[in-house]
N, C-alpha and C positions, 0 to 999 in steps of 0.2 A: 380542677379539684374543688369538690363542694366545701362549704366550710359550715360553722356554727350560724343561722339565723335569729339566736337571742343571744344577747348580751349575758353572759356570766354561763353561759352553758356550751357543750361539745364540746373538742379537744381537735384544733386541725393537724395539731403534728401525728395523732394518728390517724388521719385518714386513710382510706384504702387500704386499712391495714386487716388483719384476722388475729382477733385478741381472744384469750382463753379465759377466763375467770372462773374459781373456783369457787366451792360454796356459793354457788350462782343464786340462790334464795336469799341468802344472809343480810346482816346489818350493812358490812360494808360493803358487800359486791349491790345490793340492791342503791345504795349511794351511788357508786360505784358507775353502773351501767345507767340509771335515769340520768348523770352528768353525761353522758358520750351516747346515747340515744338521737343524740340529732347530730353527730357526726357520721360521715358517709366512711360508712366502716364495716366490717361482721365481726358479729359479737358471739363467742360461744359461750353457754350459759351451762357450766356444769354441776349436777347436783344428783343429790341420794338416788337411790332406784325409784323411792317413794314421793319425791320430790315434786311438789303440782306447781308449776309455773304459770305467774300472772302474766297474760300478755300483756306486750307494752307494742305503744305506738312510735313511731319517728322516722329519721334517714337512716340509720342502723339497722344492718339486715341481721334478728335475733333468731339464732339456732339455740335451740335447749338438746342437752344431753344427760344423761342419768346414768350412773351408774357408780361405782366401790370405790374410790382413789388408793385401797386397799390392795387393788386388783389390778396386775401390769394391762390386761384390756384394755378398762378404764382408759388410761393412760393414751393408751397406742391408739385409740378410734378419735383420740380428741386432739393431738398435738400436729399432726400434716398440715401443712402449712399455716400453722401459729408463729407469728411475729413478736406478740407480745401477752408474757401470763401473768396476771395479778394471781396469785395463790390466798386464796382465804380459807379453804376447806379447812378446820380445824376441829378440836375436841377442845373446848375452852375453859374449863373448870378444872381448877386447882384442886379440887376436893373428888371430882370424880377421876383423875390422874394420880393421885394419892391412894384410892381405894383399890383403883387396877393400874396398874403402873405398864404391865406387858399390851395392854389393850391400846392404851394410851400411848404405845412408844408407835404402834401399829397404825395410827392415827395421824401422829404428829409428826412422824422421822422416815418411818420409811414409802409413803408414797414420795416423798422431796426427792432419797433415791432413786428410788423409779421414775419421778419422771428426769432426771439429769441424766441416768445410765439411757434412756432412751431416745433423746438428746444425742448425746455423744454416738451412739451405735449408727445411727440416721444420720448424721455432721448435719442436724439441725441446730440451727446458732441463735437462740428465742431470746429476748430481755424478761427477764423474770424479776416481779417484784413482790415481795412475803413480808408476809403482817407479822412481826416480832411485839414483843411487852416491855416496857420497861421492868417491867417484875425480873426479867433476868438478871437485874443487877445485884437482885435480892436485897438486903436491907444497906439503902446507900450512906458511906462513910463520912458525906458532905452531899452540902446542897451548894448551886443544883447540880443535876448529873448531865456530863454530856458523855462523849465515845470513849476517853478515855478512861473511865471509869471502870478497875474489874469488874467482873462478873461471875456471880459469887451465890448460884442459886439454893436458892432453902425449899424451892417444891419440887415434887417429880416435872410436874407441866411444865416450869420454865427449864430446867434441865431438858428437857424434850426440844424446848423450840431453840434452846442456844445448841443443839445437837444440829438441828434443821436447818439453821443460822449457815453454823461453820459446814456442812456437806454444803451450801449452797454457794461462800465462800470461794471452798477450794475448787471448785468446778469453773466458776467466774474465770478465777486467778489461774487455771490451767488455759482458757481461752476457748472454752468448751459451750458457755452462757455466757451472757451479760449479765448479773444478777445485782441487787442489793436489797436491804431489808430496811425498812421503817420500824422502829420500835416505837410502839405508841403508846402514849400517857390515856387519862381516863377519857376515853372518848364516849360523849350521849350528842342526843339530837333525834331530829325524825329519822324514822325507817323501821322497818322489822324489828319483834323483840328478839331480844339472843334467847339464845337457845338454853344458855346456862344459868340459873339462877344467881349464881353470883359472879356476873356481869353484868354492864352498861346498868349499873347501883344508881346513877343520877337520873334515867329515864324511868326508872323502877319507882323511884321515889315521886317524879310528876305524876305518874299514872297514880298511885295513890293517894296523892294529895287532891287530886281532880276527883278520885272515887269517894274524896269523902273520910277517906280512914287516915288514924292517926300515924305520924309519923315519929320511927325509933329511931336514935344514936345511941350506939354501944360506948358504957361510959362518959368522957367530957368530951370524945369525938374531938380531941386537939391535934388529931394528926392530918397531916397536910397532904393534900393529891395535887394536881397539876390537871385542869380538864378541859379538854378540846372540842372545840365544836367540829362534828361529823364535815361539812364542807369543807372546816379548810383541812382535814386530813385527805378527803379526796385530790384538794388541789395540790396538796406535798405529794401523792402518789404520783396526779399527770404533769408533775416537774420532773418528779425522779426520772420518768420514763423518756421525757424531753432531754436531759441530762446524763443517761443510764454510761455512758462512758464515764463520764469523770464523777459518777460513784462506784463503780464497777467494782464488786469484790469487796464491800463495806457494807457496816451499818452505823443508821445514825438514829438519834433520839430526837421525837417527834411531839412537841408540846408550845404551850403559850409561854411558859417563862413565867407563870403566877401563878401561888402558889395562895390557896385556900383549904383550910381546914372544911374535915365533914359539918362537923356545928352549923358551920358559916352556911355553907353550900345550903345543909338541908333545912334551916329556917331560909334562908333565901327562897327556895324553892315556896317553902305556903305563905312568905310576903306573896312572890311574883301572884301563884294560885289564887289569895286571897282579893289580890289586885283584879285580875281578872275575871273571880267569878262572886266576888263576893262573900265567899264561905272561908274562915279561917281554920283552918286543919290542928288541932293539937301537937305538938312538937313533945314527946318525951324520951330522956333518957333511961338507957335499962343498963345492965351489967353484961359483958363480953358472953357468947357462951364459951365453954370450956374447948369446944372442938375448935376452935374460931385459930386460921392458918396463921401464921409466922409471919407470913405477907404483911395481912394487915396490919402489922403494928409498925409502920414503916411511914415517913415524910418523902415527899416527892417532889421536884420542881426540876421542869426539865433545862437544858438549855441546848436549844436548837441550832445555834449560829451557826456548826461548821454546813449542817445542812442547807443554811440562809444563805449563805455564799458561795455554797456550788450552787445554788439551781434557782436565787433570787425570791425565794418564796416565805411567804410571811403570813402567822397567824392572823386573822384580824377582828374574830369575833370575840367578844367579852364574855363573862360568864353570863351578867345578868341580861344581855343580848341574847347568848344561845338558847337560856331559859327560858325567856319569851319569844322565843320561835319556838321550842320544844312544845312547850305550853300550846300556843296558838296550831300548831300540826296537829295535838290531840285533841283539843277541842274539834276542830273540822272533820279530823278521823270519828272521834264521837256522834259525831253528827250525821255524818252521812250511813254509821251505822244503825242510827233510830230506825 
């Protein structure tokens, strides 16, 4: 059995194995598959009809497919012998889930169906792992939040994915999947931009501080997020999946345990920028706009432990760490597009 040749990359426990990845372009599947790129594995890479896939180099043998998750097809041409499926395909904005609510259930709820009912109908028995929000908990009663916490959503989109959540669930717990979900706190770092404008808000804000332009907080920006560096959310994924029995039928919340206001974050961000390029970015406050979601007015700090102790895994990059890899990824990405 081949394994990982660098230190800090691959994943040997799945080796030889056939893994499905959705939203095969995205933030986190593109994390995602560069980490297991040099494990001896097949990768399938699902994504839109329109979808132009970067190749990639490694021990991983990478099939791309295209096509609706909309669409039972979809589904049925990609799952034969699939061992293990990270689900990322999603519709990600709170605001465009709010405008179309039936488009958005379309999106977020019922390909999960589809692919569990096709699962079950096949007694194919796949470890499924799905990208949840901590947004589901809607505006938390205490800090910080861990599982037990209700779940109490204020947008259609997290309604959507705690729908997606519990189908995936009950299917685990009939013994149909292996399933569990990651709820994850503010996650930035390198990789692809989302797709949604109001997402990965901390990568949004290096890109513009690097560009030169001034940087806004809505208000005194005193409310608090929780944000993860992009690696070690990949590395909570390939514990999960090392571990997927004894999370089997759960979810847990996926963060640092430190909690920092936007203020803090986004002068942090044009120190770090400044540090490294020399140019100091303006930092100004503006006033909310009117349409501005429920969400945002919410403190956040997760606490990950029960997840730390089934599967031994631990955050370990710092903010002003992640920053300055953020930073240094765009500079380089910069660069080599002159």
């Amino acid at each position: 059995m081949k394994q990982a040749t660098e230190m800090g990359t691959g994943s040997p426990s799945l080796a030889l194995q056939k893994i499905l990845v959705t939203g095969g372009t995205g933030y986190l599947a593109a994390n995602l598959i560069n980490r297991l790129k040099n494990t001896d594995c097949h990768i399938v890479r699902l994504g839109r009809p329109e979808t132009v896939f970067t190749p990639m180099s490694g021990v991983a043998r990478i099939e791309d497919v295209r096509g609706d998750i909309r669409q039972r097809a979809t589904w049925e041409r990609s799952l034969d012998g699939v061992t293990t499926i990270f689900h990322f395909a999603a519709q990600t904005s709170a605001y465009v889930a709010d405008e179309n609510p039936q488009a958005d259930l379309e999106v977020n709820v019922l390909p999960m169906l589809q692919l569990l009912e096709i699962c079950r109908e096949n007694d194919w028995h796949p470890s499924i792992l799905f990208s949840g929000t901590v947004t589901e908990t809607g505006i938390p009663e205490s800090l910080p939040v861990d599982e037990t916490h209700p779940d109490q959503p204020v947008t259609i989109y997290d309604l959507h994915k705690l729908m997606a959540e519990n189908y995936l669930k009950y299917y685990s717990q009939q013994g149909i999947v292996c399933g569990a979900i990651l709820r994850l706190a503010n996650v930035y770092g390198p990789g692809p931009r989302s797709s949604s404008p109001d997402r990965g808000m901390l990568n949004q804000i290096v890109r513009r501080a690097l560009g030169g332009e001034a940087l806004t907080i809505y208000g005194r920006g005193e409310h608090v997020r929780d944000y993860i560096y992009v690696e070690d959310v990949v590395q909570a994924f390939l514990q999960a999946v090392q571990n997927i029995e004894r999370l089997n039928g759960r979810h847990f919340v996926i963060g640092t345990g430190q909690g920092h206001t936007i203020a803090e974050s986004v002068k942090l961000v044009a120190e770090r920028v400044a540090k490294k390029t020399g140019r100091l970015v303006p930092v100004k406050h503006i006033d909310s706009p009117v349409s501005q979601s429920p969400i945002e007015a919410r403190d956040f700090v997760a606490d990950s432990s029960r997840f730390s102790q089934a599967t031994g895994w631990r955050g370990g990059v710092s903010l002003i760490d992640g920053i300055d890899r953020t930073i240094d990824y765009r500079l380089t990405e910069n660069g080599a597009n002159r």
